[in-house]
Short mmCIF file of the C-alpha atoms (twelve columns), coordinates in Angstrom:
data_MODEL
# 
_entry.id   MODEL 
# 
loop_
_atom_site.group_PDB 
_atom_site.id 
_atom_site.type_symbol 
_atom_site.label_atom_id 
_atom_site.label_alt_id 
_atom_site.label_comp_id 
_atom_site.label_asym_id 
_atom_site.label_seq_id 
_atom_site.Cartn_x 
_atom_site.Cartn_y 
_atom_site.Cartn_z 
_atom_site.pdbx_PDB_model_num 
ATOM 1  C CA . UNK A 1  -39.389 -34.645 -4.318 1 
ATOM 2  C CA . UNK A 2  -39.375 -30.729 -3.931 1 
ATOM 3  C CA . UNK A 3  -37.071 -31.329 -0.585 1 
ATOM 4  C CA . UNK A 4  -34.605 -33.336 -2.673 1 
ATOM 5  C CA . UNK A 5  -34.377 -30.988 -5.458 1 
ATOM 6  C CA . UNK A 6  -33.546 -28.196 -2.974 1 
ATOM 7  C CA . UNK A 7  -31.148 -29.627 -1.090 1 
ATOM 8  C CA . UNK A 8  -29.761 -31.338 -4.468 1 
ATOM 9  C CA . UNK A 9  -29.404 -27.287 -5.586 1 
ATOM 10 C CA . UNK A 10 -27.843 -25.946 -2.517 1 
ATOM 11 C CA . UNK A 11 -25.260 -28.368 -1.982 1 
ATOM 12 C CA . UNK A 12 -24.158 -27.638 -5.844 1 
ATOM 13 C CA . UNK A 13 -23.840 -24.005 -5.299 1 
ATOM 14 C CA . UNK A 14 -21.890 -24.718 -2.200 1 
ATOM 15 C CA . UNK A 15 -19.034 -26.639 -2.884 1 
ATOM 16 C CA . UNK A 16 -19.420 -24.318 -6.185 1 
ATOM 17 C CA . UNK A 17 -19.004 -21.055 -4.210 1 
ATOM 18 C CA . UNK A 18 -16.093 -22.597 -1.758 1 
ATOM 19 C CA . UNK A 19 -14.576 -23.906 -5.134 1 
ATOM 20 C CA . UNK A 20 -14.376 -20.547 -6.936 1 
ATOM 21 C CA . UNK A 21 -13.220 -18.373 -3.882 1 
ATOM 22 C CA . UNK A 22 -10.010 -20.735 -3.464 1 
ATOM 23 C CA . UNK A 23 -9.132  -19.966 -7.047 1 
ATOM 24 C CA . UNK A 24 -9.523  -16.334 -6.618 1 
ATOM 25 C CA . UNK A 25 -7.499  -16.316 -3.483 1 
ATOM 26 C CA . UNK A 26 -4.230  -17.352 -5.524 1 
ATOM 27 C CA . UNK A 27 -4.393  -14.584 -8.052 1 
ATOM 28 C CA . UNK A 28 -5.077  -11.783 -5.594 1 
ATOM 29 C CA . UNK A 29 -3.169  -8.920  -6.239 1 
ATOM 30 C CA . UNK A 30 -2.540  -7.886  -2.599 1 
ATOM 31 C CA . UNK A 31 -1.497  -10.302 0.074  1 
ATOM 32 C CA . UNK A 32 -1.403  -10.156 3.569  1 
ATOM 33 C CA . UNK A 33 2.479   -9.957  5.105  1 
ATOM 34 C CA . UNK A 34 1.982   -9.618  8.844  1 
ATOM 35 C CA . UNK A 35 -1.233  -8.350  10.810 1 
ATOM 36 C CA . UNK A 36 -2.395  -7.490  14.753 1 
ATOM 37 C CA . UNK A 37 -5.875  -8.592  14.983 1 
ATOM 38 C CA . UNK A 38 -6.916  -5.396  16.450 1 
ATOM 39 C CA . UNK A 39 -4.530  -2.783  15.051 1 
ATOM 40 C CA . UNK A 40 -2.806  -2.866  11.223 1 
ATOM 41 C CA . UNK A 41 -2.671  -5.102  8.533  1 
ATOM 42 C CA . UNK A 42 0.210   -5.063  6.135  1 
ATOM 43 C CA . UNK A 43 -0.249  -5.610  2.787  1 
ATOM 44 C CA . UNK A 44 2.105   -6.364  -0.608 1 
ATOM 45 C CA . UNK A 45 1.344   -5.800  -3.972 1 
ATOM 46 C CA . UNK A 46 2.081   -8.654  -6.134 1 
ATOM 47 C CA . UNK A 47 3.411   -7.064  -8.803 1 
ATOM 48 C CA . UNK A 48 5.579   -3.881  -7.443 1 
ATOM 49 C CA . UNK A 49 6.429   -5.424  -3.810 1 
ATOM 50 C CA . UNK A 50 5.219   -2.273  -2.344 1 
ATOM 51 C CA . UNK A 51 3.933   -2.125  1.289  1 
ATOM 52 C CA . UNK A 52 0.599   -0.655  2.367  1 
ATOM 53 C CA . UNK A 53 -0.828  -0.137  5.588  1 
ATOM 54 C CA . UNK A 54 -4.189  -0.488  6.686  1 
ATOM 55 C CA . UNK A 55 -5.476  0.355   9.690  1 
ATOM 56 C CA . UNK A 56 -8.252  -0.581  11.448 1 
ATOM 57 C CA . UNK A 57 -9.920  2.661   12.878 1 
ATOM 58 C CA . UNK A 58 -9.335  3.756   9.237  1 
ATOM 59 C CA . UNK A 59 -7.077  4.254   6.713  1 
ATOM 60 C CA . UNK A 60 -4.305  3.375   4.436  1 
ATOM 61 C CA . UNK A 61 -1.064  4.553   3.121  1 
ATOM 62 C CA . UNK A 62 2.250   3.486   1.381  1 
ATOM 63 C CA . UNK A 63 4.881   2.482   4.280  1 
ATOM 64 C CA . UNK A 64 8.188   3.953   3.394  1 
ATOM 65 C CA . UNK A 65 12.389  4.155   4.346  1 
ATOM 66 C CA . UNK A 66 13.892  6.952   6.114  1 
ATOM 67 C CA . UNK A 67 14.569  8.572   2.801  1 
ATOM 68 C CA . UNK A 68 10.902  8.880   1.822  1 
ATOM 69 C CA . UNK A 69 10.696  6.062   -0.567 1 
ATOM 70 C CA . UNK A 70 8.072   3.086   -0.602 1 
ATOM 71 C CA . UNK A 71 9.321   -0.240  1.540  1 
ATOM 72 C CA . UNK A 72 9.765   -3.032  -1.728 1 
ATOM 73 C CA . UNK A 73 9.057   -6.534  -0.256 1 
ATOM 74 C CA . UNK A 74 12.039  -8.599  -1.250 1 
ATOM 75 C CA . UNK A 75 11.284  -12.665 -0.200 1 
ATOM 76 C CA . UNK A 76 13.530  -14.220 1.449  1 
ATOM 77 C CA . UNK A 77 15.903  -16.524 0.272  1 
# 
């Protein structure tokens, strides 16, 4: 009966855990927009459309133009 019970508990906190971190996923503030596996990740804020970098020895920063100004994300049409 114990074996039951535990099995009964861990299976409910499963598919609970698994259910909640889909949810979260969709109201993430940053997203991934392109990575290298070894190298960078590029992220964009949700709300401005600014681009970060992150690297993976360390680091991130605000990617911006030629003039100095943050890179917006604008989706494509």
């Amino acid at each position: 009966m114990k074996r039951v019970i535990a099995i009964t508990i861990l299976t409910l906190l499963t598919l609970a855990l698994c259910g909640c971190g889909k949810a979260e996923a969709s109201n993430q503030r940053l997203w991934v927009l392109d990575a290298s596996p070894r190298y960078y990740e590029i992220y964009v804020d949700n709300l401005t459309g600014v681009q970060y970098l992150r690297t993976y020895k360390g680091g991130v920063c605000v990617m911006v133009d030629a003039e100095g100004r943050p890179l917006i994300w604008e989706e494509e049409k």
